[in-house]
C-alpha positions as CSV (number, residue, x, y, z in Angstrom):
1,X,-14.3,43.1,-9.8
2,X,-12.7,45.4,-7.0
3,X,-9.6,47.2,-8.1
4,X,-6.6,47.7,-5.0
5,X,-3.8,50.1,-5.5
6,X,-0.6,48.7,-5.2
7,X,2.5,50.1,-3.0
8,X,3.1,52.0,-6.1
9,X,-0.1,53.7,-6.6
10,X,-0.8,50.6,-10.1
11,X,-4.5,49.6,-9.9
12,X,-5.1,45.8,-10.0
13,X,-8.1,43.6,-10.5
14,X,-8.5,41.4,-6.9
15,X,-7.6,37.8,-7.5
16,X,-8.2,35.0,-5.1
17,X,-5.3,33.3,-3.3
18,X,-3.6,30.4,-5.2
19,X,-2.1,27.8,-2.8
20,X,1.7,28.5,-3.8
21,X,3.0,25.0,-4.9
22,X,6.3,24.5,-3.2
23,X,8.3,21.6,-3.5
24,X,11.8,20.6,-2.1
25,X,14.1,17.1,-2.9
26,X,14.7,16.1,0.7
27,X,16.9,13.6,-0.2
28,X,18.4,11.2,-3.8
29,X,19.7,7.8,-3.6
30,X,20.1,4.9,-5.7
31,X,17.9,1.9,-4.2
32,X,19.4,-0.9,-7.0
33,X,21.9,-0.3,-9.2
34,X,23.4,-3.2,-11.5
35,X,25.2,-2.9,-14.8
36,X,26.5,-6.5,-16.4
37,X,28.8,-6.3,-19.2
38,X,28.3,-9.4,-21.6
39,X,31.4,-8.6,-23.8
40,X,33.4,-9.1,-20.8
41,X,32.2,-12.5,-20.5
42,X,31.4,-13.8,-24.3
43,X,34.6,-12.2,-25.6
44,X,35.0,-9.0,-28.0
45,X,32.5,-9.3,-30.9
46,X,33.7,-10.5,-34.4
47,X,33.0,-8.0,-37.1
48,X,31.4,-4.6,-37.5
49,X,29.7,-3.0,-33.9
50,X,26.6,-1.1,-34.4
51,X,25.3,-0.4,-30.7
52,X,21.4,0.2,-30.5
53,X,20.3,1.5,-27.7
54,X,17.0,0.8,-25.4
55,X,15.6,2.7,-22.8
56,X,13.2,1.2,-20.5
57,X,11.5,3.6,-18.1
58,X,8.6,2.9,-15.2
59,X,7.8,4.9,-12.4
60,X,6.3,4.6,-8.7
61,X,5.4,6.9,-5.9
62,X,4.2,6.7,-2.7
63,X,3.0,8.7,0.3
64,X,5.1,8.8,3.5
65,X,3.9,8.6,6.5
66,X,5.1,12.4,7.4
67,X,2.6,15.2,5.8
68,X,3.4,16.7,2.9
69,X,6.5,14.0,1.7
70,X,6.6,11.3,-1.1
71,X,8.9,9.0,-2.0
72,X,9.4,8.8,-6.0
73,X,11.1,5.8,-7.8
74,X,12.6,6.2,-11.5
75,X,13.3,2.7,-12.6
76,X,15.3,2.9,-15.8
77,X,16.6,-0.7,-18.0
78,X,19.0,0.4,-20.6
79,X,20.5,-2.4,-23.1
80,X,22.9,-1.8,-25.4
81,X,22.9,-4.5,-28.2
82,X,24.9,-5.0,-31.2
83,X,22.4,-4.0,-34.3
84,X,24.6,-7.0,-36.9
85,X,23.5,-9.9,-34.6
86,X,21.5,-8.6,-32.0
87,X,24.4,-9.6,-29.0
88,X,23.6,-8.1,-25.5
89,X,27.0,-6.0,-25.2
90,X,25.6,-4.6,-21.5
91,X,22.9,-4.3,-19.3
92,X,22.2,-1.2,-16.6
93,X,19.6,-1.7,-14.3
94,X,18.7,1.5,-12.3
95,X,16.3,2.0,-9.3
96,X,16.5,5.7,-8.5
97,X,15.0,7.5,-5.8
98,X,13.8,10.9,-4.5
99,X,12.0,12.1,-1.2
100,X,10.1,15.0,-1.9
101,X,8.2,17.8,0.3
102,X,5.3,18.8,-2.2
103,X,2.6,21.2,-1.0
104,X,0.2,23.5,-2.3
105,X,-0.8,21.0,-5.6
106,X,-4.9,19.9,-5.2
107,X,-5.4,16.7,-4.0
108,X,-6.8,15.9,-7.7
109,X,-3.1,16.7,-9.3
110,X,-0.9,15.3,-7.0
111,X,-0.5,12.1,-8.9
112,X,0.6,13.4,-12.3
113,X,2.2,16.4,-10.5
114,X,4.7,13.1,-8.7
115,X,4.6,11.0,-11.6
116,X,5.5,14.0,-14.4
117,X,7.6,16.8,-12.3
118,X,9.6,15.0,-9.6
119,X,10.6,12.3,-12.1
120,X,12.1,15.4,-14.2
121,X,13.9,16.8,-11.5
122,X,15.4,13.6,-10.8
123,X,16.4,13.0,-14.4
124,X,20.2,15.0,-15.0
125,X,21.1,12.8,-11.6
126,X,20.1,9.6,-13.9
127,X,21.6,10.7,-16.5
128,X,25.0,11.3,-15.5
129,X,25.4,7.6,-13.4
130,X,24.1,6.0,-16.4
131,X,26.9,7.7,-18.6
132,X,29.4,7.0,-15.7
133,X,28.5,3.8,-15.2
134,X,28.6,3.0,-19.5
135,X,31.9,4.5,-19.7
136,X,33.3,2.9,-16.5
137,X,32.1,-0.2,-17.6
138,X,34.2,-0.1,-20.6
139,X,32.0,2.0,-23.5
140,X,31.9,5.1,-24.4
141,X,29.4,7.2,-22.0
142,X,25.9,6.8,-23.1
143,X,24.1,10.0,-23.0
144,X,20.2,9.4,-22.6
145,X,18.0,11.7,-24.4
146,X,15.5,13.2,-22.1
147,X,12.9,11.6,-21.7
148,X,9.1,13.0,-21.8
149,X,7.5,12.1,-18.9
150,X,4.0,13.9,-19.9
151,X,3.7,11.2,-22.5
152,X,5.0,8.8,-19.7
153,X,2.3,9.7,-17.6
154,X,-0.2,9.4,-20.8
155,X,0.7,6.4,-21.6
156,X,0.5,4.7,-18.2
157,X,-3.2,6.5,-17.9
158,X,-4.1,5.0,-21.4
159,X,-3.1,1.5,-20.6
160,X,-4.8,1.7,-17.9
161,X,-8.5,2.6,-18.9
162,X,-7.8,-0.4,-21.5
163,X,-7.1,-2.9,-18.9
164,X,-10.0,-1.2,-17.1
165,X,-12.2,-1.7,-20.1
166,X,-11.4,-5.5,-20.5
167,X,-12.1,-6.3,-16.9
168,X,-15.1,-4.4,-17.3
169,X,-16.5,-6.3,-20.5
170,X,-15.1,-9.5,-18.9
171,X,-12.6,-10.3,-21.3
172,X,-9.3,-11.4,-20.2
173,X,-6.3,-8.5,-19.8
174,X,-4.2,-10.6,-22.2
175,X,-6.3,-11.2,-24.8
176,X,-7.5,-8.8,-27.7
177,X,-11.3,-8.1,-28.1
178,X,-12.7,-9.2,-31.5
């Protein structure tokens, strides 16, 4: 390997030019938003209220037609039920969105680049209307934990080469192999 001197006079082995990844939010919104509160309409519940939480989480992405942009989609489904007799107590339905400006990432990692790190950026944004819209709605804020969108993206990539599998073998999607 050549060696350069630096400004400096420091030696350094040459290296060859990484595309820098750069990537801007260009814009956040919420495209669906709904939060239904089914103590409101069945009445308080009778007894003792244990609240168990589930988080429901799918993504999507998309190219736009200017170069360089994707549109990202962070669907989350949070119920809150009551653990003593399994009641609804509310419901938040969430569709949120980012427009991104991604270049420099190889055409063979832009896929779990939008599905892992724009999803993550997106998150603290998610987080705080969902805990907003709990408390507002009556209960105390619900926090969500993070979530891990590498094993998101495993998952998703998993389920797929199973489905992949079946159709392949001929065997229907919805139906185990024996």
């Amino acid at each position: 390997m050549a060696e350069e001197n630096t400004p400096n006079g420091e030696a350094t082995a040459e290296q060859p030019a990484q595309p820098q990844v750069r990537m801007q939010i260009l814009a956040q919104y919420i495209r669906d938003l709904s939060f239904e509160n089914a103590v409101a309409t069945k009445g308080a519940p009778s007894g003792d209220v244990q609240p168990e939480m589930t988080v429901q989480v799918s993504l999507d992405a998309r190219k736009r037609t200017t170069e360089h942009q994707y549109e990202v989609i962070s669907k989350f489904r949070i119920t809150s039920k009551n653990k003593s007799d399994d009641s609804t107590m509310f419901l938040i339905e969430l569709d949120y969105g980012g427009v991104f400006h991604v270049e420099g990432v190889p055409q063979e990692q832009i896929h779990p680049f939008l599905m892992i790190e724009c999803p993550r950026m997106l998150f603290p944004f998610v987080r705080r209307i969902v805990s907003d819209l709990s408390r507002d709605g009556g209960f105390p804020p619900f926090n969500m934990d993070p979530v891990d969108f590498v094993a998101l993206y495993r998952q998703e990539l998993a389920r797929r080469a199973q489905a992949q599998a079946q159709a392949e073998s001929g065997a229907p999607a919805n139906q185990k192999l024996s």
